[in-house]
C-alpha positions in Angstrom: 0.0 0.0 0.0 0.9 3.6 -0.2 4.3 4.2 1.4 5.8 1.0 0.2 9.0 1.7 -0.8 9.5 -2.0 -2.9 9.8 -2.4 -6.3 6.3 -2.4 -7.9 4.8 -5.5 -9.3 1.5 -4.9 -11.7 -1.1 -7.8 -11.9 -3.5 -7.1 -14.8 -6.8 -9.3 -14.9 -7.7 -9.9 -18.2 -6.5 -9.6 -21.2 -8.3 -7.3 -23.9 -8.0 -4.2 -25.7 -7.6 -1.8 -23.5 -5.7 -3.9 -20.8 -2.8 -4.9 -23.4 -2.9 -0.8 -23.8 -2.2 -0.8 -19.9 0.7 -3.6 -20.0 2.3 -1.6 -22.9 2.6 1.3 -21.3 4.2 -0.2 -18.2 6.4 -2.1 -19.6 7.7 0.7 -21.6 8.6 2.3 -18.6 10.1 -0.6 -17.3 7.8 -2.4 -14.5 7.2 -5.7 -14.0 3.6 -6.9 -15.2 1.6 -10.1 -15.3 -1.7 -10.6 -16.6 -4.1 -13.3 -15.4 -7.5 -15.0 -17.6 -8.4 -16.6 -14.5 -12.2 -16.3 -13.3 -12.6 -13.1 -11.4 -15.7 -14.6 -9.6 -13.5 -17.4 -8.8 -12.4 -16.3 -5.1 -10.1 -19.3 -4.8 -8.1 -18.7 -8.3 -8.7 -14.9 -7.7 -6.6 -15.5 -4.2 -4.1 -18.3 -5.7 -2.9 -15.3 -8.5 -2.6 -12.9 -5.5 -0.4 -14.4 -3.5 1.4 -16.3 -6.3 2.5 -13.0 -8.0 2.4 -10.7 -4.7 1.7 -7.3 -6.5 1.8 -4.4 -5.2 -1.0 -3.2 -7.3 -4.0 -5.0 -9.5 -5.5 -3.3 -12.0 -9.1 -4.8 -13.1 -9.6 -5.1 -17.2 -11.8 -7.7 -17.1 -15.5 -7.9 -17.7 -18.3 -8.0 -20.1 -19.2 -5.6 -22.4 -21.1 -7.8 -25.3 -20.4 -8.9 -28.4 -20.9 -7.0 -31.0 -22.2 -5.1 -28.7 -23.9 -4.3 -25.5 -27.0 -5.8 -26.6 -25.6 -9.6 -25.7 -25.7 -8.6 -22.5 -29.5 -9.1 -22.7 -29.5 -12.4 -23.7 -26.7 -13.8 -21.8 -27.6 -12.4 -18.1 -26.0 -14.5 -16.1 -22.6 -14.4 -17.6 -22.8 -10.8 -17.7 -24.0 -10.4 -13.8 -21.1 -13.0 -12.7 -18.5 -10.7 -14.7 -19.4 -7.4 -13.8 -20.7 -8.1 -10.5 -19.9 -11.1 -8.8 -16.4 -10.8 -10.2 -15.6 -7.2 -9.1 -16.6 -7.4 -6.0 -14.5 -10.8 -5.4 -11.6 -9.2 -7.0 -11.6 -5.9 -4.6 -12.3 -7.7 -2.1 -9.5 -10.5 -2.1 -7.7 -7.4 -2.4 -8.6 -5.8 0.2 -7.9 -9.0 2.4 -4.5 -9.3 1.3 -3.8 -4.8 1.3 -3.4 -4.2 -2.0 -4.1 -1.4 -4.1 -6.8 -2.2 -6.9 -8.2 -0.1 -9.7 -11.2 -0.7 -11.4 -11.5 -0.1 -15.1 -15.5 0.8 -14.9 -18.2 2.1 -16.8 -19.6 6.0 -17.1 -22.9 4.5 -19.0 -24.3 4.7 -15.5 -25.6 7.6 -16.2 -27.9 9.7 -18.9 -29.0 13.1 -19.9 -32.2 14.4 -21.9 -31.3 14.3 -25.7 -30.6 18.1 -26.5 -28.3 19.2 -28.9 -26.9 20.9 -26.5 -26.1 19.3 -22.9 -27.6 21.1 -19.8 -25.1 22.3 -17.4 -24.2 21.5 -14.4 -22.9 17.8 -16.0 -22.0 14.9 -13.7 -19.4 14.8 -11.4 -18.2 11.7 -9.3 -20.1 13.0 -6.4 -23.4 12.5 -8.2 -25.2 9.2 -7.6 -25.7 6.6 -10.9 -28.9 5.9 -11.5 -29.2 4.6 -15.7 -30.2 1.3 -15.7 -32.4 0.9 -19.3 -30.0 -1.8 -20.4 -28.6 -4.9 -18.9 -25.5 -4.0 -19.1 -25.6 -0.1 -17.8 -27.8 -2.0 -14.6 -24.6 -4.7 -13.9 -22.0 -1.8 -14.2 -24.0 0.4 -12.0 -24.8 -2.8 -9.5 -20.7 -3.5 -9.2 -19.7 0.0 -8.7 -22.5 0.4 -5.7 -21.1 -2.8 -4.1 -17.3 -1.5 -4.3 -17.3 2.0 -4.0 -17.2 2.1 -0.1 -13.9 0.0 -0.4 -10.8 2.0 0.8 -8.3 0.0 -1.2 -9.7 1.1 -4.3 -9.5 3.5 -7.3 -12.3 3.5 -10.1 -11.6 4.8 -13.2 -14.9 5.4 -15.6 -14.8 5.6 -18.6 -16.8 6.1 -21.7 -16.7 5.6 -25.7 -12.6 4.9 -25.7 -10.9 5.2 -28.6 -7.3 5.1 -29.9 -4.7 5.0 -32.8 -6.3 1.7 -34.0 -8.3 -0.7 -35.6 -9.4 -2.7 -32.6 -13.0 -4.1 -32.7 -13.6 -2.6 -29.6 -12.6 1.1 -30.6 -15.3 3.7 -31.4 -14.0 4.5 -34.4 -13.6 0.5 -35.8 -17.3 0.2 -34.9 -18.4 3.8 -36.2 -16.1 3.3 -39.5 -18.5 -0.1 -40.4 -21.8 1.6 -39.8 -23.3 4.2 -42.9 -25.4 5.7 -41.0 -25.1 6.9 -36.9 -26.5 8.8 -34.5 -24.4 12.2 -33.1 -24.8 13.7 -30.0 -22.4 15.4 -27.8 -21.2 12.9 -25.1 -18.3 12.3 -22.9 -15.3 10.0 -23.9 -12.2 8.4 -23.3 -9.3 9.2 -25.5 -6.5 6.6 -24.1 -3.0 8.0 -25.6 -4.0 11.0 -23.4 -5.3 9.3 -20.1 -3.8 5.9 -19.9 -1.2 7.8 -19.0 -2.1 9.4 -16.4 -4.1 6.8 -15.5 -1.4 4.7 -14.7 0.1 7.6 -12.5 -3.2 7.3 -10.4 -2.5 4.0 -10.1 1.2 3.8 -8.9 0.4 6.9 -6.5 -2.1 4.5 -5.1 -4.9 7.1 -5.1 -8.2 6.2 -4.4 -12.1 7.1 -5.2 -13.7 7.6 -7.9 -12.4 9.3 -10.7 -14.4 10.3 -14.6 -11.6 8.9 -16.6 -12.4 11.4 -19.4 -11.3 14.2 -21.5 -12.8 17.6 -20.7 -15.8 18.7 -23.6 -17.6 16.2 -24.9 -17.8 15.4 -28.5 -19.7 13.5 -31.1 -19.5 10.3 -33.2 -19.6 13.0 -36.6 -16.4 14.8 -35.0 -14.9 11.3 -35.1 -15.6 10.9 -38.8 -14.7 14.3 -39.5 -11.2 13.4 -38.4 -11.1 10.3 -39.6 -12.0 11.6 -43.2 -9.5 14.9 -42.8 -6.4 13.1 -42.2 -7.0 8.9 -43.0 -10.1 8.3 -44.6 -10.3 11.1 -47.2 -13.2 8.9 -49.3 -14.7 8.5 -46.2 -18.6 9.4 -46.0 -21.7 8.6 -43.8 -25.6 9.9 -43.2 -26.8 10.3 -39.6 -30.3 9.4 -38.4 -32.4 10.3 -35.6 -32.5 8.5 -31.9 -35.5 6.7 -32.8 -34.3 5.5 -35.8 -31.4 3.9 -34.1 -33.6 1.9 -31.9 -35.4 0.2 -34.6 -32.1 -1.5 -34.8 -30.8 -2.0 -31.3 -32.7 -3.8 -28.7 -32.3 -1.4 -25.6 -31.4 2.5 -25.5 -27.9 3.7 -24.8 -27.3 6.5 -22.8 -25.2 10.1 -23.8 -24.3 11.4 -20.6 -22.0 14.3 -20.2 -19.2 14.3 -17.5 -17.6 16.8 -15.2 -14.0 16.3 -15.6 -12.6 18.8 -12.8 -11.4 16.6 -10.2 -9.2 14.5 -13.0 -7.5 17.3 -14.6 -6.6 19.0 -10.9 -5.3 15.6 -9.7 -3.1 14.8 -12.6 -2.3 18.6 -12.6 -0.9 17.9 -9.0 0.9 14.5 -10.3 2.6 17.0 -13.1 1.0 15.5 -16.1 -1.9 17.5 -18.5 -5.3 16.0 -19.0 -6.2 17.3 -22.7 -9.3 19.0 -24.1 -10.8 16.0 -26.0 -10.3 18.0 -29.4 -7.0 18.7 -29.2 -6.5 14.9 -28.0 -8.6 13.3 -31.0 -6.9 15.5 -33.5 -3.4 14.1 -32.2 -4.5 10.6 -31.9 -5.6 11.1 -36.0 -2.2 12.4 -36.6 -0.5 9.3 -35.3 -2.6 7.5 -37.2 -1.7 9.1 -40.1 2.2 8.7 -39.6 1.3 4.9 -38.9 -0.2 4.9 -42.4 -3.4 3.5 -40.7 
């Protein structure tokens, strides 16, 4: 725990997109890192990994998000419930039997706004209490931060339509790039060359709470495009519909909430390291993209 002056040791459960982002990172600064595909709901595998590694911190990446999309959730319930519930809450709290330092890589579509063009101020902080729950997945997300949250070993890090210099299936601009037409409102999100960063500085400072792992002003899916056409995807082109028309396609709503990004950008700002607006972030995460010849 915090204090500790021992070499740090990284245990990273699961093994997806954004966690091999995560094991990059630290291993380009030189840490040691293992990664785990055990059963996070498992408590005796969960415990057996623990003390087999002895890390000074876990970070959580596992946990179901639905394939293609979040619509699976609603078919596959339990599976869903036992990742993002049962298996958080055994993970934090084998952790907090043993003293060490968690993070949770969580959801922001906890929450929702009304859809205006323009979001109505004041926009959510972490203080504010999640309450969306429309979709099976936005209700298992909300149920495993609630049962976490009061943990003192813990740091949650929210976050929300992450993208990144890529053609993961899971990045928002993989999925927006296949679609012809989508739906644009302003919403928060996650651009990761600019906040993994500092995310892992939250992590090795050990801080805890809750934290909206997000880039201040929101943005929307036809800012995305605009990028991706302007510097990668010059043929690029797409129509946009209306919310309604989207759910004649999808089997439960999704939520656009906007985030309050204060207490992010004044704790990194403290840790030395500058949380960017998210349009100067997306246009240098095209730019890379271009100079990868992506």
């Amino acid at each position: 725990m915090a204090g500790d002056t021992s070499p740090r040791v990284f245990l990273i459960f699961g093994n997806g997109w954004i966690a091999t982002h995560i094991k990059e990172l630290l291993l380009a600064s030189g840490k040691t890192v293992f990664t785990t595909l055990v059963r996070t709901e498992n408590r005796e595998q969960v415990l057996s990994e623990l003390k087999s590694h002895r890390p000074t911190n876990v970070i959580n990446c596992a946990g179901t998000r639905g394939t293609p999309n979040a619509d699976w959730c609603e078919d596959h319930k339990v599976e869903t419930v036992r990742s993002n519930v049962l298996g958080v809450l055994n993970l934090v709290d084998c952790c907090y039997q043993l003293g060490i330092h968690v993070t949770q890589i969580g959801s922001a579509c906890i929450f929702d706004r009304e859809l205006t063009p323009v979001p109505k101020a004041p926009f959510f902080t972490e203080e504010d209490e999640p309450f969306y729950e429309k979709s099976w997945y936005s209700k298992s997300r909300l149920l495993g931060e609630k049962t976490i949250s009061h943990y003192p070993n813990l740091l949650i890090l929210r976050i929300r339509l992450a993208i990144a210099p890529d053609l993961h299936p899971a990045n928002l601009l993989t999925r927006l790039l296949k679609y012809d037409k989508i739906f644009s409102l302003l919403s928060s999100g996650t651009v990761l060359p600019n906040l993994l960063p500092g995310a892992i500085l939250l992590v090795e400072n050990e801080v805890t709470g809750i934290y909206n792992l997000m880039n201040p002003n929101p943005f929307t899916n036809n800012d995305v495009l605009a990028l991706a056409k302007k510097h990668i995807r010059p043929d690029l082109t797409w129509e946009n519909f209306e919310y309604d028309d989207m759910m004649k396609v999808l089997k439960v709503p999704r939520c656009n909430p906007v985030f309050d990004t204060t207490k992010l950008v004044t704790k990194l700002k403290e840790l030395g390291y500058e949380v960017k607006d998210s349009h100067e972030a997306l246009e240098d995460l095209f730019i890379e993209m271009k100079a990868k010849g992506i």
